[in-house]
C-alpha positions in Angstrom: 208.9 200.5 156.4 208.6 200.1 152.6 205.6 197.3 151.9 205.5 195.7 148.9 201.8 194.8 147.9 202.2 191.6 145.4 200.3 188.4 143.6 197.2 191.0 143.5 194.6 191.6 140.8 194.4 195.4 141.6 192.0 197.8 140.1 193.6 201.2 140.6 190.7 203.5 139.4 193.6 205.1 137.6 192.0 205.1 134.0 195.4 205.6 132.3 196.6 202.2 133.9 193.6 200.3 135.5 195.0 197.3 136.2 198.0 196.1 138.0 199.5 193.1 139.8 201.8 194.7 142.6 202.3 198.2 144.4 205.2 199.7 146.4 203.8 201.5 149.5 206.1 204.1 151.1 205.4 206.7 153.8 201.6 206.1 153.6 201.6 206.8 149.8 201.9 204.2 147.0 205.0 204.9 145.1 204.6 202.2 142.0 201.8 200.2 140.6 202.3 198.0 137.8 203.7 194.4 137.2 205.2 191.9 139.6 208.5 192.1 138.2 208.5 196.1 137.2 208.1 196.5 140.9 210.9 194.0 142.2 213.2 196.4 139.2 212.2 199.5 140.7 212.8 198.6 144.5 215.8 197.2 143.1 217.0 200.2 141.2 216.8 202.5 144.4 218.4 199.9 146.7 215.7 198.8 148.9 216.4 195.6 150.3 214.2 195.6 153.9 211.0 195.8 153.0 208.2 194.2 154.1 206.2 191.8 151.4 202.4 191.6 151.4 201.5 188.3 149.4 197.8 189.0 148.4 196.7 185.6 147.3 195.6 186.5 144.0 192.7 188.4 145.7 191.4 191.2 144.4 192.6 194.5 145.4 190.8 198.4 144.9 191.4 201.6 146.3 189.1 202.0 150.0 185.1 203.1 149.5 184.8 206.6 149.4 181.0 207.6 150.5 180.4 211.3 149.1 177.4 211.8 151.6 176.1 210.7 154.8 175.9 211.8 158.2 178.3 210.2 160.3 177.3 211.9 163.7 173.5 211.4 163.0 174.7 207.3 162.5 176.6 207.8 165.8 173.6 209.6 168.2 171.1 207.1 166.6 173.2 204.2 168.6 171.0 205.9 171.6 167.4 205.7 169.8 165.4 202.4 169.3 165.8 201.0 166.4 162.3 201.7 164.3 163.6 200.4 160.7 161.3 197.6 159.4 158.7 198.3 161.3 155.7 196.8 159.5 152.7 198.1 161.1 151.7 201.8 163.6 151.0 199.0 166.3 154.4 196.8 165.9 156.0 201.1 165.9 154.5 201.7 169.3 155.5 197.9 170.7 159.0 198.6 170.0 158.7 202.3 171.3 157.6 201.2 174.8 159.8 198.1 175.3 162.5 201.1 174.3 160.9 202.6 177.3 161.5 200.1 179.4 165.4 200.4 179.0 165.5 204.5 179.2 166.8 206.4 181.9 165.4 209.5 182.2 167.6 210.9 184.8 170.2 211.1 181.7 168.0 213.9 180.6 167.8 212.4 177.1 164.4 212.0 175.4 163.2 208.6 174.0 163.9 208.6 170.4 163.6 206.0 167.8 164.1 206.0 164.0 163.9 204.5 160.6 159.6 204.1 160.5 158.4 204.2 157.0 154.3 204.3 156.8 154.6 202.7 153.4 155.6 199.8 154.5 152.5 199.7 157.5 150.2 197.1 156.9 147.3 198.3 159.4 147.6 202.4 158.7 149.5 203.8 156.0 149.6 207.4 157.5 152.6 209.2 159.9 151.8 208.5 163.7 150.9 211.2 165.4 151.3 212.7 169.0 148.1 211.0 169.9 149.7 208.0 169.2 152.8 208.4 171.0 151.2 209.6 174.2 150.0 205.9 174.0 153.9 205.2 174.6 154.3 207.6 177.5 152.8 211.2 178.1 155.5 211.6 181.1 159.0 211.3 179.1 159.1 213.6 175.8 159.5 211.0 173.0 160.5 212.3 169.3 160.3 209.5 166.6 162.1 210.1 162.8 160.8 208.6 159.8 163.5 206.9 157.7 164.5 210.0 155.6 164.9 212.2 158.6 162.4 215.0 156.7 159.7 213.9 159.1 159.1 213.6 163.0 156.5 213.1 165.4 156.7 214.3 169.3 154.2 213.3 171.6 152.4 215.7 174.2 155.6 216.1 176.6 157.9 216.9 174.0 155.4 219.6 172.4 154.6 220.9 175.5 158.4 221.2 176.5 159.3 222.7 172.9 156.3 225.1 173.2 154.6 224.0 170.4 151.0 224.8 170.6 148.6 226.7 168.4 150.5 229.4 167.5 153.5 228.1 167.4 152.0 225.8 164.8 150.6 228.6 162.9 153.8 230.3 162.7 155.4 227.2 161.0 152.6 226.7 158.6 153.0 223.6 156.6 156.3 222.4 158.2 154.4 221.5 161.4 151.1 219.7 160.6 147.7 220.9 162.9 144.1 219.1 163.8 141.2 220.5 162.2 141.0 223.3 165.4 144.8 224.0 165.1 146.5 222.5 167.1 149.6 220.6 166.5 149.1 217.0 166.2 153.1 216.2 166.7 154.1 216.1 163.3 157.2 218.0 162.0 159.0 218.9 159.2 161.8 219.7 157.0 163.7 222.9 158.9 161.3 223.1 162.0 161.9 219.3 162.5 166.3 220.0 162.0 166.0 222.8 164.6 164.1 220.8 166.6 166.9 218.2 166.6 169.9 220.5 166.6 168.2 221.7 170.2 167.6 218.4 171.9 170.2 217.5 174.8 172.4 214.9 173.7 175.6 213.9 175.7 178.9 216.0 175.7 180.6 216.7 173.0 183.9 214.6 173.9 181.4 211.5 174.7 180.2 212.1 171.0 183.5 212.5 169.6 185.0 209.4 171.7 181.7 207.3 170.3 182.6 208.8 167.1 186.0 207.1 166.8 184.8 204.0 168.6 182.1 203.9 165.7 184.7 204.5 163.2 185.3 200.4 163.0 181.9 200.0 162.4 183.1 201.4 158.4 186.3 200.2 158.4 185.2 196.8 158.4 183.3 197.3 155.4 186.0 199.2 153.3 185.1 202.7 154.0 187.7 204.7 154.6 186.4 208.1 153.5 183.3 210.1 153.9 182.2 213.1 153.1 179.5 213.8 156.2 176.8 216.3 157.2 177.4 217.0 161.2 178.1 220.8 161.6 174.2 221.7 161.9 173.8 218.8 164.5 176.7 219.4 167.0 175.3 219.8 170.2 174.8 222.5 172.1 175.3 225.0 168.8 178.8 224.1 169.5 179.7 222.8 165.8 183.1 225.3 165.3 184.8 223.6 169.3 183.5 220.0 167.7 185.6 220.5 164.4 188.2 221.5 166.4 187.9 218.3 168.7 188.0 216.0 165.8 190.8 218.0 163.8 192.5 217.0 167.7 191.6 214.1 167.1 192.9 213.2 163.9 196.2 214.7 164.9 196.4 212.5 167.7 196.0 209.8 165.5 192.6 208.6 167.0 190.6 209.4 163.9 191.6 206.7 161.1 188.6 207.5 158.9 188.9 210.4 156.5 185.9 212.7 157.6 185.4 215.6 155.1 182.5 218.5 156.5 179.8 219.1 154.4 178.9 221.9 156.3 174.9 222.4 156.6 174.2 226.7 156.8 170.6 227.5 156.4 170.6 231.1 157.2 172.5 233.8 156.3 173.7 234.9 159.3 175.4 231.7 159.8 177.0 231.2 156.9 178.5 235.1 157.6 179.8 234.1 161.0 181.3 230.7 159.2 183.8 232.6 157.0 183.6 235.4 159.7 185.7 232.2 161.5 187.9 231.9 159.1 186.5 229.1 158.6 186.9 227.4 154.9 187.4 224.7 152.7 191.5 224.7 153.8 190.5 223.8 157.4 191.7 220.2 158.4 194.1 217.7 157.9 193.7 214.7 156.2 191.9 212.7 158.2 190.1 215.9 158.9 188.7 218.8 157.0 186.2 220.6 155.9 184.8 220.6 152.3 182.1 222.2 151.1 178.7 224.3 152.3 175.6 222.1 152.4 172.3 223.5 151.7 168.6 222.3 151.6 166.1 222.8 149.2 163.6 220.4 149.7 162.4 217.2 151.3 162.0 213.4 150.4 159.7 211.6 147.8 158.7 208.9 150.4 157.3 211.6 153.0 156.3 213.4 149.3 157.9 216.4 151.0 160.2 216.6 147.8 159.6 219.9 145.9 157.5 218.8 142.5 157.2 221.2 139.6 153.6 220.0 139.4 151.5 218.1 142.0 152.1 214.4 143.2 150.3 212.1 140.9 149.0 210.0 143.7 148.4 213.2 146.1 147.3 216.1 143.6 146.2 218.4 146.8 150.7 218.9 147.4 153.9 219.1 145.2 155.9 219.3 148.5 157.9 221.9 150.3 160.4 224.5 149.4 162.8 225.4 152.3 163.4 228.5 150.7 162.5 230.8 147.6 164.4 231.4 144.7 166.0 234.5 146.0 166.9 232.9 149.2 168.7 230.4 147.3 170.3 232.3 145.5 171.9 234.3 147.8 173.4 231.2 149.9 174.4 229.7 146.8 176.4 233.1 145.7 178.0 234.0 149.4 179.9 230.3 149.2 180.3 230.8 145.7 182.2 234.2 146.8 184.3 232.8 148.7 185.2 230.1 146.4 183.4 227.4 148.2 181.4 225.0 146.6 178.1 224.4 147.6 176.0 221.2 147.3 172.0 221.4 147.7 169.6 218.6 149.0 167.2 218.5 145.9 164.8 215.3 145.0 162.0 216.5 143.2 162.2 218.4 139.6 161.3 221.6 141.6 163.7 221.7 143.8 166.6 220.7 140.9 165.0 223.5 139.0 165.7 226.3 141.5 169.5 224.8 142.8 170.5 224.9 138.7 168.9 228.4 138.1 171.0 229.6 141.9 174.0 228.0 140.6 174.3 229.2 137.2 173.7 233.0 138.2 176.8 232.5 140.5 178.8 231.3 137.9 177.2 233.7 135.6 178.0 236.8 138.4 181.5 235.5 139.5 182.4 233.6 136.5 186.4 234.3 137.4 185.6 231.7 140.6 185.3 228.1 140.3 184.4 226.5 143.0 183.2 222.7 142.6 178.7 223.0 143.3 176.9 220.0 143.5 172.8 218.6 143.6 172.6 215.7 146.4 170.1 213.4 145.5 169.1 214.7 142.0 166.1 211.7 141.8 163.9 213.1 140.3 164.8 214.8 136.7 164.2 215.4 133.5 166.9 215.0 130.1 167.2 218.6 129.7 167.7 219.1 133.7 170.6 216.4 133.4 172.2 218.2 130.3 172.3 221.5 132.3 174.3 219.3 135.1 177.0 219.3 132.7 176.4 222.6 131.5 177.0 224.2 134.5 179.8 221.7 135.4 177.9 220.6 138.7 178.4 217.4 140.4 176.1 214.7 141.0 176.0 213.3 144.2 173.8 209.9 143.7 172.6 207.4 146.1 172.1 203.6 144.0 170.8 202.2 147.8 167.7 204.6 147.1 166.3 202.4 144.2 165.7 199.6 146.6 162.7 201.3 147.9 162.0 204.1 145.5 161.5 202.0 142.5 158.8 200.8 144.2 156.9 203.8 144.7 158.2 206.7 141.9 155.7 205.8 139.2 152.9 206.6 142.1 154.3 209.7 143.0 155.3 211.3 140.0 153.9 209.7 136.9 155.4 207.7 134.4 156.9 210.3 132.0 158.6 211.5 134.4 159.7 208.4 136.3 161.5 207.1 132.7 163.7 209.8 133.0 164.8 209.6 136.9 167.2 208.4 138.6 169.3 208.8 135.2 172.7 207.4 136.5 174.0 206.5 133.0 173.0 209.7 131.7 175.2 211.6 134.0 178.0 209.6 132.6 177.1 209.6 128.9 177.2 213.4 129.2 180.4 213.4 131.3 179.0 215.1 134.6 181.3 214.1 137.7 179.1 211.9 139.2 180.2 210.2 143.0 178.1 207.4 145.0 176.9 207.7 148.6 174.7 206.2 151.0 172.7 209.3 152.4 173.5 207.0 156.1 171.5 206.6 158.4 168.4 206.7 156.0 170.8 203.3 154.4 173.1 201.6 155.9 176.3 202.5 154.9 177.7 199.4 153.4 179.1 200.3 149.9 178.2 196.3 148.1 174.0 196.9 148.4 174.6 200.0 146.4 176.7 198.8 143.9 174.2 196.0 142.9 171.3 198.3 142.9 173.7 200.7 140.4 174.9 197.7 138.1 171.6 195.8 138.3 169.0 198.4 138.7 167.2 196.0 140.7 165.9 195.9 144.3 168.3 193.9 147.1 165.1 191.0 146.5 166.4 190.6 143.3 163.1 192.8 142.2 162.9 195.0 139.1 164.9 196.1 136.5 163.8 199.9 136.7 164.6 201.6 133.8 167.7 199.2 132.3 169.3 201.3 130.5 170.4 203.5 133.3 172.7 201.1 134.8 176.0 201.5 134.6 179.2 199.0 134.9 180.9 197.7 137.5 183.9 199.3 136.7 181.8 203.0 136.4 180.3 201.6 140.2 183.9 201.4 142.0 185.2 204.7 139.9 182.1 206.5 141.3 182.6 205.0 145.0 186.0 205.8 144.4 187.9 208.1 142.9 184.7 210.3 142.0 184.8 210.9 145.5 188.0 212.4 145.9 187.3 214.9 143.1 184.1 215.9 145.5 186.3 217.2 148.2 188.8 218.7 146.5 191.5 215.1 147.0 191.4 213.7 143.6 195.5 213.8 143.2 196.1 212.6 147.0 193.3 209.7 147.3 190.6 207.6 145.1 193.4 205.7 143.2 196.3 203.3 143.4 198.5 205.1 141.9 202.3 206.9 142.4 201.7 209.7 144.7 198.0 208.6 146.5 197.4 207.7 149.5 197.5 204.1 150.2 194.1 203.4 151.2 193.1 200.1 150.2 191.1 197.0 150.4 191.3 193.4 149.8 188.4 191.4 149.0 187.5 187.9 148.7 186.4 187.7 145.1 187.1 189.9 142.0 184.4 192.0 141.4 184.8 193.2 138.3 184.5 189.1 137.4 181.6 187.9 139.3 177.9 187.8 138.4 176.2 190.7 139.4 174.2 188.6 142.0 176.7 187.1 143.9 177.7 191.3 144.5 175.7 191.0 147.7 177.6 188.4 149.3 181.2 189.7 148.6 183.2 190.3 151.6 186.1 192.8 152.8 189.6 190.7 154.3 191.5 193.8 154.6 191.2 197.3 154.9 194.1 199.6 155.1 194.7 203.4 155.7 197.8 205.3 155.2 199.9 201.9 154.4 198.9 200.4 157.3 195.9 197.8 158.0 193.1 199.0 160.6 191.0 195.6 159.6 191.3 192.1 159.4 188.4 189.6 159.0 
């Protein structure tokens, strides 16, 4: 049935014609935006007389939240871990890891996990636990524990002893797994040892993943997210990541899957990004509720585990400047075999270093295939310099920011990297001065997903305590915020003139909220709340 959406103060994202007051839904797509009375005229002209009105209130009304990156099946499997955010203290980690214990059946066959620790915010030991520590917990069940930005783990004795992890095991890793002073491994992981590591555990089936997968799909809707663009294909279980896109391709066809889910598909070898396209496997795989987007890539870690790839050593640890996951002629081989086949690909990068090498990989694509033009991206991009950003728009790469980071980072950047180059991080506004596509994402789990705590942080430049400003003149407006959560990315997976906007010919993905945001002072940001949230025309939330 034809809706008509009416009595609305909508911002359509549609920078020719940003603001309207009604919308004609038909099919799942809008078919008019504009004034009250325009939109009566043009249901009138085609003689529709059954349609269905949608009175609005007066409330304010945007196109649905759009999160460029996360990992949606990571959010899903860490349901099944204990819950180790805000842990203040080693001691109050290893409390919560036994009364987890305590609840954990081991004839599932699943080890004890927990996530979310950050040793920066431990009051007795600012230091990562260790396997000695966990075998405090249990030494009879293998226990693997994640700090909050996933880069780091810890297993205790068990889990080493089941992974065969020992001396030269450890040896062979060399700084990704970390050793006592007579080599042996004391537990702790990193970077791609630690993402093997979890790509191997045993996890439930694949259709139990997939069913908690749609289940958890509500979880976002309730907050306005309708789209994400996620990183799962690494972590499928099993290795099985091509029968798990099919599963939820199934599952969007069956019309199970209400979130738009676009792949960011994690290859860190060669060989597997061969047997991808060997597949057939591309960016036209999907639906649109299901697809795959572009090839994901790691070059480096995170700044809180100071993992991130520096050009010069951490100010506040001069013996490191973190870890490359691979060299320059690694990178740039990955980086030209999607770019061959006219897939973009976006690369993890935090630290200058890091940046440094995923500019240099992408430009001598462009530079050796200049006739291709697939969309490449930096995830992250934290840590920069002016003449790094100015090669972003160079290049014509995309930014893929995460505002939700500055709640913690601010706190800790000038430590890590200095202060000349913290004044010129986490450059938000300069990315849109310069005209670089920039789109905002939550990096979930390491932050909750919920769009509103990011959007302050990018409008305010403050902490969620009301903390700060860091670096002022780097925020951007409101109206840049929702654009950037919006319609920025659409443009990211390829969808920019299907979704992002309300506008004639998009799909009509929307959300009503209970207070205008672009009117409202940017404190009262946190406490705004979705009514509605609809997909394809229809509503899949109500408060």
């Amino acid at each position: 049935m034809i809706k008509l959406l009416k009595n609305a103060a909508i911002a359509t994202m549609n920078r020719d014609f940003p603001r309207a007051e009604a919308a004609v839904i038909e099919g799942g797509y809008f078919a008019f935006a504009g004034t009250e009375h325009a939109a009566e005229g043009w249901l009138a002209e085609r003689g529709h007389t059954d349609f269905e009105t949608i009175d609005c209130g007066g409330r304010f009304v945007m196109p649905a939240f759009n999160d460029a990156h996360m990992h949606f099946l990571h959010y899903v499997k860490a349901k099944l871990s204990v819950d180790l955010f805000g842990t203040t203290s080693l001691a109050e980690l290893l409390e919560r890891m036994k009364a987890g214990l305590q609840n954990h059946n081991p004839e599932s066959g699943l080890w004890l996990m927990g996530e979310g620790w950050n040793q920066d915010f431990f009051t007795d030991e600012k230091r990562f636990p260790t396997a000695a520590d966990l075998d405090r917990v249990s030494t009879e069940h293998p226990i693997l524990i994640m700090r909050a930005c996933f880069h780091v783990g810890v297993l205790n004795s068990k889990a080493m002893e089941m992974l065969g992890l020992d001396s030269a095991k450890a040896k062979e890793h060399g700084l990704f797994a970390e050793t006592r002073p007579d080599g042996t491994p004391n537990g702790v992981v990193k970077e791609h040892v630690f993402d093997a590591i979890k790509s191997a555990l045993p996890f439930p089936s694949m259709d139990t993943l997939v069913d908690m997968m749609v289940d958890s799909q509500k979880d976002l809707l309730s907050h306005g997210v309708v789209s994400v663009q996620s990183d799962d294909y690494k972590y499928c279980p099993q290795g099985g990541a091509l029968e798990m896109m099919g599963k939820l391709r199934q599952a969007a066809e069956q019309g199970r899957l209400k979130l738009r889910i676009a792949e960011q598909v994690l290859l860190d070898d060669p060989q597997r990004m061969s047997d991808f396209f060997a597949c057939g496997m591309d960016d036209q795989y999907g639906n649109r509720h299901f697809k795959i987007a572009v090839i994901k890539l790691l070059a480096d870690g995170s700044l809180g585990a100071r993992t991130a790839l520096m050009r010069r050593p951490y100010a506040d640890d001069p013996s490191t400047r973190g870890l490359a996951i691979f060299t320059q002629d690694e990178l740039d081989a990955l980086v030209l075999e999607a770019h061959r086949h006219n897939m973009g690909a976006i690369i993890h990068a935090i630290g200058d270093g890091a940046v440094d090498i995923c500019l240099d990989a992408i430009e001598k694509a462009r530079t050796l295939m200049p006739h291709l033009h697939p969309r490449h991206g930096i995830v992250h991009c934290q840590i920069t310099d002016k003449s790094q950003i100015m090669r972003f728009r160079e290049l014509n790469i995309v930014a893929y920011t995460q505002p939700i980071f500055l709640d913690y980072d601010m706190h800790i950047v000038r430590s890590r990297v200095g202060d000349a180059l913290a004044e010129t991080s986490y450059a938000w506004k300069d990315y849109l001065r310069l005209g670089v596509h920039q789109a905002f994402g939550t990096d979930c789990p390491v932050e909750s997903f919920k769009p509103l705590p990011g959007i302050y942080c990018a409008v305010t430049r403050k902490d969620l305590k009301g903390r700060g400003p860091y670096l002022p003149e780097q925020a951007v407006s409101m109206e840049d915020a929702l654009y950037a959560y919006t319609a920025a990315g659409a443009y990211c997976s390829g969808e920019e003139d299907v979704k992002g906007q309300i506008r004639p010919g998009h799909l009509a993905d929307f959300i009503i909220m209970d207070r205008n945001l672009l009117e409202i002072a940017p404190e009262d940001i946190l406490s705004a709340q979705v009514l509605e949230t609809w997909v394809d025309g229809a509503r899949v939330y109500q408060a």
